[in-house]
KOLFIDO-405582 format. One line per field, with one value per residue: residue number from 1; x, y, z of N, C-alpha, C in turn; residue in three letters. Coordinates in pm, whole numbers. Layout:
BEGIN
i: [NUM; ...]
n_c1: [X; ...]
n_c2: [Y; ...]
n_c3: [Z; ...]
ca_c1: [X; ...]
ca_c2: [Y; ...]
ca_c3: [Z; ...]
c_c1: [X; ...]
c_c2: [Y; ...]
c_c3: [Z; ...]
aa: [Ala; ...]
! end
This chain:
BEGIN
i: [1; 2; 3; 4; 5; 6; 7; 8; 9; 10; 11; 12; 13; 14; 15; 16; 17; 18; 19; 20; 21; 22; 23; 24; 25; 26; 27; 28; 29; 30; 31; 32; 33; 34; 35; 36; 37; 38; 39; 40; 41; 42; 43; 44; 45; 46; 47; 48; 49; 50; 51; 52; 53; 54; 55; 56; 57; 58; 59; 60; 61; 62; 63; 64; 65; 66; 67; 68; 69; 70; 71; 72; 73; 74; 75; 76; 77; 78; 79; 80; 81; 82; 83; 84; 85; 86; 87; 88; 89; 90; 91; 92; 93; 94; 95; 96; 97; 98; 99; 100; 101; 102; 103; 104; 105; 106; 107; 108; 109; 110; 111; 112; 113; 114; 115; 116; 117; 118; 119; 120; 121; 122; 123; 124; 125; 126; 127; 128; 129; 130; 131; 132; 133; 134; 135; 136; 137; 138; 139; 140; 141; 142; 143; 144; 145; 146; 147; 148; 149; 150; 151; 152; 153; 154; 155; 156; 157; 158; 159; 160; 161; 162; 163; 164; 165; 166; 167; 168; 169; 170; 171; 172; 173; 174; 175; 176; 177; 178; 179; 180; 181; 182; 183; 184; 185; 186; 187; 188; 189; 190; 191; 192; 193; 194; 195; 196; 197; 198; 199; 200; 201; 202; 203; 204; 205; 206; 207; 208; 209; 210; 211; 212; 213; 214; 215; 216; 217; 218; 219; 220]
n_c1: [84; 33; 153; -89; -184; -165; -166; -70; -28; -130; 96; 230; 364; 470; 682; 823; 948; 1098; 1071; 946; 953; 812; 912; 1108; 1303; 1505; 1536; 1228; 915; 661; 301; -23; -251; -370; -452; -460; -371; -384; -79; 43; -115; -174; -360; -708; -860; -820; -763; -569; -515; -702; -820; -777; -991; -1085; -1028; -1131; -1274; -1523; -1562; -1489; -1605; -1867; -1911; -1947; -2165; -2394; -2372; -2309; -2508; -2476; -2584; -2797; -2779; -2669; -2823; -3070; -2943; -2900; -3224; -3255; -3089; -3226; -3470; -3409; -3345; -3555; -3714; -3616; -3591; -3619; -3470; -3228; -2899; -2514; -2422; -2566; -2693; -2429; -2436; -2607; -2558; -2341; -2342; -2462; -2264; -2055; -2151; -2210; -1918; -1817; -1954; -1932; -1652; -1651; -1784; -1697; -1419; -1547; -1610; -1382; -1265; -1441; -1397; -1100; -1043; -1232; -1248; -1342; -1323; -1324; -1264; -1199; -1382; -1517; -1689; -1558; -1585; -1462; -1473; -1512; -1352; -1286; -1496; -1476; -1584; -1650; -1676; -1656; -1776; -1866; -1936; -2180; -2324; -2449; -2738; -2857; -2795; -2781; -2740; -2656; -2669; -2536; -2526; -2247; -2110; -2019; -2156; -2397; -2330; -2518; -2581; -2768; -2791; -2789; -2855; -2918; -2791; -2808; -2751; -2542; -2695; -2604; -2326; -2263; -2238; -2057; -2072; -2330; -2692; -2865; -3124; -3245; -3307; -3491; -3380; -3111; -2855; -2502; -2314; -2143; -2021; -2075; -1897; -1668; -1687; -1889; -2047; -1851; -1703; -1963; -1978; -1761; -1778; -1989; -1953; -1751; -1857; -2036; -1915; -1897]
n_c2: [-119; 195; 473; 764; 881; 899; 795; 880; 662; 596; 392; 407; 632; 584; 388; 596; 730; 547; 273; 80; -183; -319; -295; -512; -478; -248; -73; 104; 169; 371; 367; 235; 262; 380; 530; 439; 370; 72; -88; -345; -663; -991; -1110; -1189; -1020; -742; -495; -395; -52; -14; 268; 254; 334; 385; 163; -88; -227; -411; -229; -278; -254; -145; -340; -579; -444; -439; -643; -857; -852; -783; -552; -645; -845; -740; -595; -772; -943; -709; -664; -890; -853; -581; -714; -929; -761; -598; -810; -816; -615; -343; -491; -486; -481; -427; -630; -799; -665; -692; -998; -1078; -911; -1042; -1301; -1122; -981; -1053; -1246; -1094; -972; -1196; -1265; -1000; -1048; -1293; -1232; -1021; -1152; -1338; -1131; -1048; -1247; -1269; -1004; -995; -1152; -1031; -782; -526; -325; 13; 59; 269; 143; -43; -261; -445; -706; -937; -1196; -1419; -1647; -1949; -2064; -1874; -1612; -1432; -1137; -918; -674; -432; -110; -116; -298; -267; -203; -43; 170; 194; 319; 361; 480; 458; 581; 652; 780; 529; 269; 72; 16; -91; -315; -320; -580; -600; -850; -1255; -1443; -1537; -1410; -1595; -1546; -1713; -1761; -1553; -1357; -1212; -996; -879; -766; -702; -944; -969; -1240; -1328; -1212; -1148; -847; -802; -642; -322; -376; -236; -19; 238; 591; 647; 768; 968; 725; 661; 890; 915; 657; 738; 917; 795; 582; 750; 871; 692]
n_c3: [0; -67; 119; 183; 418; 799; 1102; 1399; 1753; 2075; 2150; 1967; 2043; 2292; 2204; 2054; 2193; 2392; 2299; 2469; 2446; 2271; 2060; 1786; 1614; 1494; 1173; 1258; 1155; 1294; 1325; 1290; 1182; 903; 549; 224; -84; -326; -400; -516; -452; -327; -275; -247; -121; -166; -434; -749; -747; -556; -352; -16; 249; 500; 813; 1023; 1371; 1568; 1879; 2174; 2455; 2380; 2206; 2386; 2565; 2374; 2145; 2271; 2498; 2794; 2905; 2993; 3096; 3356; 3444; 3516; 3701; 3909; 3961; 4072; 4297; 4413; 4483; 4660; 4857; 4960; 5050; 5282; 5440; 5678; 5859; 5786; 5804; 5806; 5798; 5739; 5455; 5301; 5324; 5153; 4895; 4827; 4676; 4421; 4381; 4301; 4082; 3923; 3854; 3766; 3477; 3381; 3339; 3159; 2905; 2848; 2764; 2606; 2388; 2310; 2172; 1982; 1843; 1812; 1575; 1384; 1074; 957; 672; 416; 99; -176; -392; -245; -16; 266; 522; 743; 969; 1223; 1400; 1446; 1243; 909; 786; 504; 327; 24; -142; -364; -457; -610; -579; -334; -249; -14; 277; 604; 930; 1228; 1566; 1886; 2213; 2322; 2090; 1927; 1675; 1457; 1103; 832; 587; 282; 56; -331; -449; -527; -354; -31; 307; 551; 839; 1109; 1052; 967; 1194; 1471; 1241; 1155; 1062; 1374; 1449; 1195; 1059; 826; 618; 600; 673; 622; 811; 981; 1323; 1653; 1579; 1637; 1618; 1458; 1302; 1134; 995; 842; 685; 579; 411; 267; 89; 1; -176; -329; -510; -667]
ca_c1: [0; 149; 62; -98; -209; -106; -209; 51; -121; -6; 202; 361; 444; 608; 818; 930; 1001; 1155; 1117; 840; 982; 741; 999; 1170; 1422; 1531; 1464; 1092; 822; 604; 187; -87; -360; -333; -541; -328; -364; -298; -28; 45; -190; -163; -493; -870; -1013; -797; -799; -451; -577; -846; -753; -793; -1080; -1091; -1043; -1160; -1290; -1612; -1523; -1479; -1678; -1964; -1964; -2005; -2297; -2510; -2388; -2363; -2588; -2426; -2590; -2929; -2756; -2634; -2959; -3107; -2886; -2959; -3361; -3278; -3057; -3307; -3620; -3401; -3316; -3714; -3782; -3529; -3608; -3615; -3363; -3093; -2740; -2404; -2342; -2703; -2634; -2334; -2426; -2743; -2531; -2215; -2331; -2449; -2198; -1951; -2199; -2203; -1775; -1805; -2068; -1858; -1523; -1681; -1833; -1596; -1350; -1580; -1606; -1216; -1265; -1485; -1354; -1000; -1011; -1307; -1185; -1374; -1256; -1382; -1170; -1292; -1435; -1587; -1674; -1478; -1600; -1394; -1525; -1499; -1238; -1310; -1556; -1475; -1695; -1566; -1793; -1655; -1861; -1843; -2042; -2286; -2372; -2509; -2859; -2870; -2667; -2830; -2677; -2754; -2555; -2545; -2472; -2135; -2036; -2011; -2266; -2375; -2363; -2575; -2580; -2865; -2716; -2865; -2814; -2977; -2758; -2924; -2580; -2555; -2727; -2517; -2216; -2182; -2287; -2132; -2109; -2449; -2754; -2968; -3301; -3235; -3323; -3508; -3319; -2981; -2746; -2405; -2288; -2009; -2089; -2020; -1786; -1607; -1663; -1972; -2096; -1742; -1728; -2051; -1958; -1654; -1830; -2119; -1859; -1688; -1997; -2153; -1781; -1892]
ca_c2: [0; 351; 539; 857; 966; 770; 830; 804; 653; 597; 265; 475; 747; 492; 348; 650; 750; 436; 153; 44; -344; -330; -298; -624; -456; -146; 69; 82; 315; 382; 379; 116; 284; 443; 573; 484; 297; -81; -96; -461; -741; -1121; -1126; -1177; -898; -593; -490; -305; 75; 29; 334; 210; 493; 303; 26; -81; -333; -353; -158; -383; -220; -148; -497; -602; -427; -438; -755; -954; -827; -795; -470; -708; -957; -681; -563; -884; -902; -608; -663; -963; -847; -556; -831; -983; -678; -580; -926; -825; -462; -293; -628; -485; -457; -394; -765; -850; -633; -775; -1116; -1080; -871; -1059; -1365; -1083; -860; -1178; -1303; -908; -967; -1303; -1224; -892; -1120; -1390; -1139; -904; -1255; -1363; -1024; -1016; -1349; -1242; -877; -976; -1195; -929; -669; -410; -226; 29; 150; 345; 48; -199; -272; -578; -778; -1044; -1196; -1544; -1736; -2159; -2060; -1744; -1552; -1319; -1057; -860; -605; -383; -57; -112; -437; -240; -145; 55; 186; 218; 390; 305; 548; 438; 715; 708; 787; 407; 229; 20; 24; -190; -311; -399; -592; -667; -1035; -1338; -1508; -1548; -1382; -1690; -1535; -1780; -1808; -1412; -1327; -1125; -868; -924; -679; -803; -1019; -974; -1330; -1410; -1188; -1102; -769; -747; -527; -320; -371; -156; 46; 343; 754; 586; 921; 1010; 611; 660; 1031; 862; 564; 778; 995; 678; 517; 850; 924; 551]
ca_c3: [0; -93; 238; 202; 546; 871; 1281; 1557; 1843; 2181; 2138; 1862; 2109; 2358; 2079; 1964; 2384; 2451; 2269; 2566; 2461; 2136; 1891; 1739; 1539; 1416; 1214; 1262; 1085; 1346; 1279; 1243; 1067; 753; 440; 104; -237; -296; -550; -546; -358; -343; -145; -329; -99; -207; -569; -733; -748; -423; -228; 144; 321; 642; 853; 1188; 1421; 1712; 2002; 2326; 2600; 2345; 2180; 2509; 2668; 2310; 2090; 2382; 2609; 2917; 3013; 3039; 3266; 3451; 3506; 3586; 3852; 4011; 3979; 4181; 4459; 4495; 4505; 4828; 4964; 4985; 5167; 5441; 5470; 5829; 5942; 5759; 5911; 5739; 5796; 5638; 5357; 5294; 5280; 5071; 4815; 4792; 4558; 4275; 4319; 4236; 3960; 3819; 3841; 3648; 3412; 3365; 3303; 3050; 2827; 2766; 2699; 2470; 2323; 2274; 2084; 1879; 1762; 1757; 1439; 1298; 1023; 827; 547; 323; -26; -311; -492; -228; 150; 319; 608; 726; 1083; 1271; 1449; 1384; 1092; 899; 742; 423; 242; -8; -159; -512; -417; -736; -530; -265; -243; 93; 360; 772; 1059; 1423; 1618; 2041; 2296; 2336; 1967; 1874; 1588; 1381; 966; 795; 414; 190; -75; -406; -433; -492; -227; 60; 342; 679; 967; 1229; 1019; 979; 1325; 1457; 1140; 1111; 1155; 1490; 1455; 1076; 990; 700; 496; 694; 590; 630; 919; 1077; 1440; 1741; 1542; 1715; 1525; 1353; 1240; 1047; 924; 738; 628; 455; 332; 175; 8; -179; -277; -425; -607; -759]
c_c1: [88; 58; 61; -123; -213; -156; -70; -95; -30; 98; 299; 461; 514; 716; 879; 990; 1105; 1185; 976; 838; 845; 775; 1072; 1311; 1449; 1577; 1335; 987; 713; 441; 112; -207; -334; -397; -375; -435; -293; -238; -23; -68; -186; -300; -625; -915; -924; -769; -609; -523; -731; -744; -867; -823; -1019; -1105; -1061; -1204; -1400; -1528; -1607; -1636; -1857; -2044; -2042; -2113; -2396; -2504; -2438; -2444; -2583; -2502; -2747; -2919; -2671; -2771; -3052; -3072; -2916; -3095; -3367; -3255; -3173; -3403; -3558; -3389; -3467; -3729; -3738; -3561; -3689; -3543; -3276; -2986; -2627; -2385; -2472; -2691; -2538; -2312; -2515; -2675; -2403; -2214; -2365; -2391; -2066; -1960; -2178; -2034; -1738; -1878; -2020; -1714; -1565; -1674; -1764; -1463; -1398; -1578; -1508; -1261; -1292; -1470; -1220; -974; -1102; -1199; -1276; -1305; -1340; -1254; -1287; -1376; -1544; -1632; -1641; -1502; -1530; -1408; -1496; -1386; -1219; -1384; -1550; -1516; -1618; -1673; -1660; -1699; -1881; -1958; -2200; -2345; -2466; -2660; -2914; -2793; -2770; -2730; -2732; -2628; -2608; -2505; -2349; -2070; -2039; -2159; -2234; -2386; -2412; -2559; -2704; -2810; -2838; -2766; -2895; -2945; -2744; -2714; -2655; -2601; -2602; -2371; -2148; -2178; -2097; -2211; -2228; -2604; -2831; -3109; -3308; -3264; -3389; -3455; -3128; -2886; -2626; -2371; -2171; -2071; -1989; -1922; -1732; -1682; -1786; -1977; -1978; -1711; -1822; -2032; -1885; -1703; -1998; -2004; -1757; -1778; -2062; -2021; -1801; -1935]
c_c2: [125; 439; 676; 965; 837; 859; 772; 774; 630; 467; 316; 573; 681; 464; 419; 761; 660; 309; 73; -124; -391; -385; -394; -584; -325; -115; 41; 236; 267; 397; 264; 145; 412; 470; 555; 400; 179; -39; -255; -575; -909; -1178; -1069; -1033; -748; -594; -405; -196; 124; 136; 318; 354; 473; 195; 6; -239; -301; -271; -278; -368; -209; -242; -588; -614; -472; -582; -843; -931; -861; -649; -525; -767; -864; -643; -624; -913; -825; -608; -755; -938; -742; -612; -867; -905; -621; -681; -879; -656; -460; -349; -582; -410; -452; -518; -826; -844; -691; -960; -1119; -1036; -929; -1137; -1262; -999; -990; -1230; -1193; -943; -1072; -1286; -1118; -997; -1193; -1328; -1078; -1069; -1329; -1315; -1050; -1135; -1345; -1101; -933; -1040; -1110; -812; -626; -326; -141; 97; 186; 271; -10; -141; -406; -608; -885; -1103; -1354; -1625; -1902; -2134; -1906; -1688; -1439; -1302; -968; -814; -483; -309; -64; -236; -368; -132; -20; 39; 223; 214; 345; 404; 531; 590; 775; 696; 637; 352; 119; 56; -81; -204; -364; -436; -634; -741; -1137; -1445; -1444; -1470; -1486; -1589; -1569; -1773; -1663; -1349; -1298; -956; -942; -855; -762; -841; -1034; -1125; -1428; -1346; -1094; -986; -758; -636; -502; -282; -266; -43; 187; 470; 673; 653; 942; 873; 639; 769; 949; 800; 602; 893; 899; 615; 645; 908; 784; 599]
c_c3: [0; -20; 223; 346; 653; 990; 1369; 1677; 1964; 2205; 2046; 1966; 2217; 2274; 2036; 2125; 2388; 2385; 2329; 2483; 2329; 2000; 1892; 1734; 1500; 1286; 1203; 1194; 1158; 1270; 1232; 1154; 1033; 672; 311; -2; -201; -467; -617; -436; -404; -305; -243; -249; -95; -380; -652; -758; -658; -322; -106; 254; 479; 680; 1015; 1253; 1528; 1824; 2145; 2396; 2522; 2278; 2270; 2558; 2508; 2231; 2172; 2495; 2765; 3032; 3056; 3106; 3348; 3526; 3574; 3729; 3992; 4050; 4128; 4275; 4511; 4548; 4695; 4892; 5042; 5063; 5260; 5494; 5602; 5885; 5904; 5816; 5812; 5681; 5682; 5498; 5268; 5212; 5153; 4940; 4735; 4662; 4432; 4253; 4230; 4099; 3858; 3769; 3725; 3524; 3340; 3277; 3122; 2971; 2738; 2703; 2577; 2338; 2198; 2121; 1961; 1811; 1730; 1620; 1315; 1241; 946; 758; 451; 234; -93; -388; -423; -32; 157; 448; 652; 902; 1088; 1313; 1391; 1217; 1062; 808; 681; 327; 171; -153; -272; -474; -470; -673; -407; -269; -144; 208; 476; 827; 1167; 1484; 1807; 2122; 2340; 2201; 1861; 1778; 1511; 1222; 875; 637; 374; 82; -242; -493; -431; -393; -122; 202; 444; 773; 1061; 1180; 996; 1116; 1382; 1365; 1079; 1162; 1263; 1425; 1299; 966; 871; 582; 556; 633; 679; 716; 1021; 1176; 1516; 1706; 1598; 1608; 1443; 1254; 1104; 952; 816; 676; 507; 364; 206; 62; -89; -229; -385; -522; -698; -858]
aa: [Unk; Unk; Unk; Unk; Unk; Unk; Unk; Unk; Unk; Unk; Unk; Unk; Unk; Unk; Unk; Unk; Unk; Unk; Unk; Unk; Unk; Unk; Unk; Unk; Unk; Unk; Unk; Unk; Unk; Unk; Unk; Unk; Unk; Unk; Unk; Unk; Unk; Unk; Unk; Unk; Unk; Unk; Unk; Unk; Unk; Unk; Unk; Unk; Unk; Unk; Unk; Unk; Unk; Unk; Unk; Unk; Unk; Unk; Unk; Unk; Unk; Unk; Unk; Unk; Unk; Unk; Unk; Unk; Unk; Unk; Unk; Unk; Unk; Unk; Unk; Unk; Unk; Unk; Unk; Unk; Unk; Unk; Unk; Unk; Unk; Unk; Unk; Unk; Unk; Unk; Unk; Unk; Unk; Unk; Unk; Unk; Unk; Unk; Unk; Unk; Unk; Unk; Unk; Unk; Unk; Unk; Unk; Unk; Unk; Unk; Unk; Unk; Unk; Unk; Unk; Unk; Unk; Unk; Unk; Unk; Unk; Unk; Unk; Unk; Unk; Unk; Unk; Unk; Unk; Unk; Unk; Unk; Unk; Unk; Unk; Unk; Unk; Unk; Unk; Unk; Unk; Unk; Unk; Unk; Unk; Unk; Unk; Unk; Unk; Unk; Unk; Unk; Unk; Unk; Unk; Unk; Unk; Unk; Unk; Unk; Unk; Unk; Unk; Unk; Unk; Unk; Unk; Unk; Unk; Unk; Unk; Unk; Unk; Unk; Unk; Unk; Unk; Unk; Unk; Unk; Unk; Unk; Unk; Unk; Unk; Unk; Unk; Unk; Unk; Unk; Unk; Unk; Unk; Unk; Unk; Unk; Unk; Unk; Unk; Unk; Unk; Unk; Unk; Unk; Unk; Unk; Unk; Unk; Unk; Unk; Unk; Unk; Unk; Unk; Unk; Unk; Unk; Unk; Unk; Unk]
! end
């Protein structure tokens, strides 16, 4: 890729402090994401002359509470301990308290743990991509799930934008094949099942994502 515009981030700014035990070898060209042109590619899902808009991945904490729905078994949780705390009400003591609250603050801690491990699991092998030409999905660990996408293929574009900046982007493709539900999951819009679209989940800057991505589709 012939890199036109590049981000330092803060693993860059250790490395170029210290080193901060990152760096292999020297010399190193600091920066992991980039905007350029593919000149050469060995690889079906870049094209030679796709210039590379953006690329990303779910966001953790928001995959979390909405893919996996952790902020519903958090909530659960809490319905219950208040339910016991109501039975015991006027009896309660520090020590009462205490006991009554300990198994769901533990279950909240585990429940909290899993989640976000599963999360990891499932974002770290996820990649989205958009270039000038296409959109690129590429999702799944054991079974892996690869979309890519030729804008003239796409029928319609949805936004979902959450409260802290993060969203989803949805695709309508026009296609007579049918996309897997289970086998794209999770770039995959929710409840979407008898006709399933293509979707970058949780994604960080949604808002500026879809800015971009409506500005290379309408340059199609």
């Amino acid at each position: 890729v012939k890199v036109d515009y590049s981000t330092l981030n803060f693993k860059d700014a250790l490395i170029l402090k210290n080193g901060a035990r990152l760096v292999k070898e020297f010399p190193h060209i600091p920066g992991i994401d980039f905007a350029g042109t593919v000149i050469e590619s060995k690889s079906d899902k870049f094209k030679e002359g796709d210039e590379i808009i953006w690329h990303g991945r779910p966001d953790v904490r928001r995959f979390s509470l909405s893919a996996l729905g952790l902020k519903y078994v958090l909530l659960y949780l809490l319905v219950v301990a208040v339910f016991n705390l109501q039975k015991s009400f006027g009896n309660i003591t520090p020590v009462t308290f205490l006991q009554i609250m300990f198994p769901y603050i533990v279950s909240c801690c585990l429940a909290l743990v899993l989640l976000v491990l599963v999360g990891l699991s499932q974002i770290l092998p996820t990649l989205y991509v958009v270039t000038s030409k296409r959109v690129i999905i590429k999702s799944g660990f054991a079974l892996i799930f690869m979309l890519n996408v030729p804008f003239d293929k796409i029928e319609n574009i949805d936004k979902k934008v959450f409260s802290d900046g993060c969203g989803d982007i949805s695709f309508r493709l026009i296609s007579n094949k049918r996309v897997p539900f289970f086998a794209g999951w999770p770039s995959v819009r929710p409840w979407y099942f008898n006709n399933p679209e293509p979707t970058f989940r949780c994604i960080p800057n949604v808002n500026f994502v879809a800015l971009e991505l409506a500005n290379a589709a309408q340059a199609r």
